[in-house]
N, C-alpha and C positions, 0 to 999 in steps of 0.2 A: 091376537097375533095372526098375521096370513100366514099361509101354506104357501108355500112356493116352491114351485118344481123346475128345475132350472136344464133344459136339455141345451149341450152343449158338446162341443170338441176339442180335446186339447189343441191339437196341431192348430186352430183358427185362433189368429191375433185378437179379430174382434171377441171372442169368445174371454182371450186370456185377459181382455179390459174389462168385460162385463164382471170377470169371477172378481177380479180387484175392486171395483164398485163395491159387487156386495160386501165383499170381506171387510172392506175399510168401513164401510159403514155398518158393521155387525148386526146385516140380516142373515138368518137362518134358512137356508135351501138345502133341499133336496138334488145334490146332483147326479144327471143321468148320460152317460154318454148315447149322442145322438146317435153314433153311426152302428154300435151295438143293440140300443132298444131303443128304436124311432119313437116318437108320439104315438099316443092311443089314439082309434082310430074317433074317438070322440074329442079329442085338441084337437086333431087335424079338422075335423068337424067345426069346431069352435071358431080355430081360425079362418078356415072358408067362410063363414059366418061374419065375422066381426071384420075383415075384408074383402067382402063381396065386392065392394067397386073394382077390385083390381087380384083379381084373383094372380095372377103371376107374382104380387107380395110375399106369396106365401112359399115362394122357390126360390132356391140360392142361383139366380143365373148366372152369378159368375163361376160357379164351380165345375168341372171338370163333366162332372155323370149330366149336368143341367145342357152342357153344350153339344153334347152327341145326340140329346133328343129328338126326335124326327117329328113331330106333332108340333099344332098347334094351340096352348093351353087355354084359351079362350076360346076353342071348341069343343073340352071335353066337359062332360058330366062333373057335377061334384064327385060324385060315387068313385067314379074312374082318378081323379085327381088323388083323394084319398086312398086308395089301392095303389097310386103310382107313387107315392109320397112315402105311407108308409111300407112298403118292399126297400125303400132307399132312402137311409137316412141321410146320405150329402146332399140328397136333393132340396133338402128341407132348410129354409133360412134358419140362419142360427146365428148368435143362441137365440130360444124357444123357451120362452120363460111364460109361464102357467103361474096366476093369480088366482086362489081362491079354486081352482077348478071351472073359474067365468071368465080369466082374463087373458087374453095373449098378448108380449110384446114380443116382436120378431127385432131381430138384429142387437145391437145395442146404438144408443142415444144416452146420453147423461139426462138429459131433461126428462125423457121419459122416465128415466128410471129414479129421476128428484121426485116428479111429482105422482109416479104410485108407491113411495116407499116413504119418502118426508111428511 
């Protein structure tokens, strides 16, 4: 059986599809409100990692704290992204759903979520 850790927000639609996924399909998560205990700073690790191409993936831009930013995220350190990420969990795409403790899907997608759970 996977572990799965499911960081999310109520108040986000996408977040309220994602929970219905799993539920309908009766997988078993762990869920964690985002905006109270953000990612460890080893997922946020992971996901810089697993999208290196495009590091701003891994930021909710359309959210509110994402658009007051003054920088530009493709000149910061990983280190620094990870410190700015987890201080502020709206900043963080969501939901943030952890496979196994190797895997990250950011947002939701149906297809992603057919073919790491079918």
């Amino acid at each position: 059986m996977k572990k799965i850790i499911f960081y999310s927000y109520q108040k986000c639609s996408t977040c309220r599809k994602a929970t219905k996924w799993l539920d309908l399909n009766n997988i078993n998560y762990q869920f964690i409100d985002i905006i109270k205990e953000p990612p460890s700073k080893n997922f946020l690790e992971l996901a810089l990692i697993q999208f290196s191409l495009d590091k701003k993936k891994i930021f909710n831009t359309r959210g509110k704290s994402f658009q007051s930013l003054d920088f530009d995220i493709l000149n910061l350190t990983k280190k620094r992204i990870i410190e700015i990420l987890s201080n502020d969990g709206k900043l963080i795409k969501r939901p943030f759903l952890v496979i196994n403790e190797s895997k990250i899907i950011l947002g939701y997608n149906e297809s992603d979520y057919v073919s790491n759970f079918k």
